[in-house]
N, C-alpha and C positions, 0 to 999 in steps of 0.2 A: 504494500500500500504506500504511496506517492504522500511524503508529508508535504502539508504545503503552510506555508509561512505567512504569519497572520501581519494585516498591517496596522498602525497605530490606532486608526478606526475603527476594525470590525474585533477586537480583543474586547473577550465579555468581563465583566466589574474588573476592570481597573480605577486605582486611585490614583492619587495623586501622588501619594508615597512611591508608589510602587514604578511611577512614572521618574518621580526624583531619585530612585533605586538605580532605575537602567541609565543613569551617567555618571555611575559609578565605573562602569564597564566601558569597552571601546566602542564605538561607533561601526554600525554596519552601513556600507552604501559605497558609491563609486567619487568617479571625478567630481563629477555634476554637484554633489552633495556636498565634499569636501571645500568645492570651491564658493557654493553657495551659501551652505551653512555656516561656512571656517572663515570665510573673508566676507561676503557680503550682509550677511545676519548679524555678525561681529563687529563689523564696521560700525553697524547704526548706535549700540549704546557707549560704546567708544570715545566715537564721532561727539554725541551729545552729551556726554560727560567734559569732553576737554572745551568744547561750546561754551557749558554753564559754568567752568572754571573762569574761562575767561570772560565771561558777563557778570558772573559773581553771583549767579540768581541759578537757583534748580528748583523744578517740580517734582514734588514728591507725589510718584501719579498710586489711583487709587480709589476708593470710595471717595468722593469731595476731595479735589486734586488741588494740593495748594503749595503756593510759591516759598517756597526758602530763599535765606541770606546771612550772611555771616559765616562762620564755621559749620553750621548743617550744612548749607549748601554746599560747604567747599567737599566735606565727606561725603556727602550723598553724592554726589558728582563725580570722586574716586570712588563709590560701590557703584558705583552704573559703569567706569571704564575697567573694574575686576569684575565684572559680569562679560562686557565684551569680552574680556581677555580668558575668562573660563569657557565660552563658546566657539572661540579659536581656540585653545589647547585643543577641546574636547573633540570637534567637528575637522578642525585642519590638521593636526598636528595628528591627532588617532587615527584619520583614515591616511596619512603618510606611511609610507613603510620604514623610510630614514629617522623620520619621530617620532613613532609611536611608542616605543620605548621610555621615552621622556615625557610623554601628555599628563601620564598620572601622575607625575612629582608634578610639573607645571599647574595641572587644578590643584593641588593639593594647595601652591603659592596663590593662586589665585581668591583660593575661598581664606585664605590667611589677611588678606588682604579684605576681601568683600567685608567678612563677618563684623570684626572693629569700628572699620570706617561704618558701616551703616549702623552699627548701633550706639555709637556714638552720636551721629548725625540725630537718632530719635533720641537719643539722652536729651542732645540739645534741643531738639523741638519742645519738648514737655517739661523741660525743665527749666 
């Protein structure tokens, strides 16, 4: 019997965990993927993090999306460019063959980076 490979769509009760789970692991997919997912998907929160550095304002998007400034903004805006930078590891760098060896240290830097800077950033909003 022909197993056949389910795709993000049709896979019955997944969560959201379970979703946050599978990039833990390497990415499955080809060129197309790597370069779409790895540089162009990657690009956008990057892009608009070094943006709102340099305007000094970030949106913290969300239920009721509101404007930062001062030090939130500046860390929310480095957790938006270690989000791009964990979606390249994960997407460009895992479906390399020369990189892929290195993706998992690289997120590992990455989410070292994300987790401080953004909860810092909500220290400073609420506090």
């Amino acid at each position: 019997m022909k197993k056949t490979r389910e795709s993000i769509w049709t896979r019955p009760l997944r969560t959201t965990f379970d979703d946050a789970q599978d990039l833990a692991y390497a990415p499955s997919g080809g060129r197309a993927k790597q370069w779409l997912a790895g540089l162009v998907l990657a690009a956008v929160p990057i892009i608009y993090g070094i943006v709102c550095i340099r305007r000094g304002h970030t949106t913290l998007f969300g239920r009721g999306s509101s404007d930062l400034t001062g030090d939130a903004a500046f860390w929310l805006a480095v957790a938006y460019i270690a989000v791009g930078a964990f979606l390249h590891f994960h997407y460009f760098w895992g479906l390399s063959e020369r990189l892929s060896n290195f993706s998992q240290f690289a997120k590992i830097i990455s989410l070292l980076v994300f987790l401080p800077s953004f909860l810092y950033s909500l220290y400073r909003i609420f506090v």
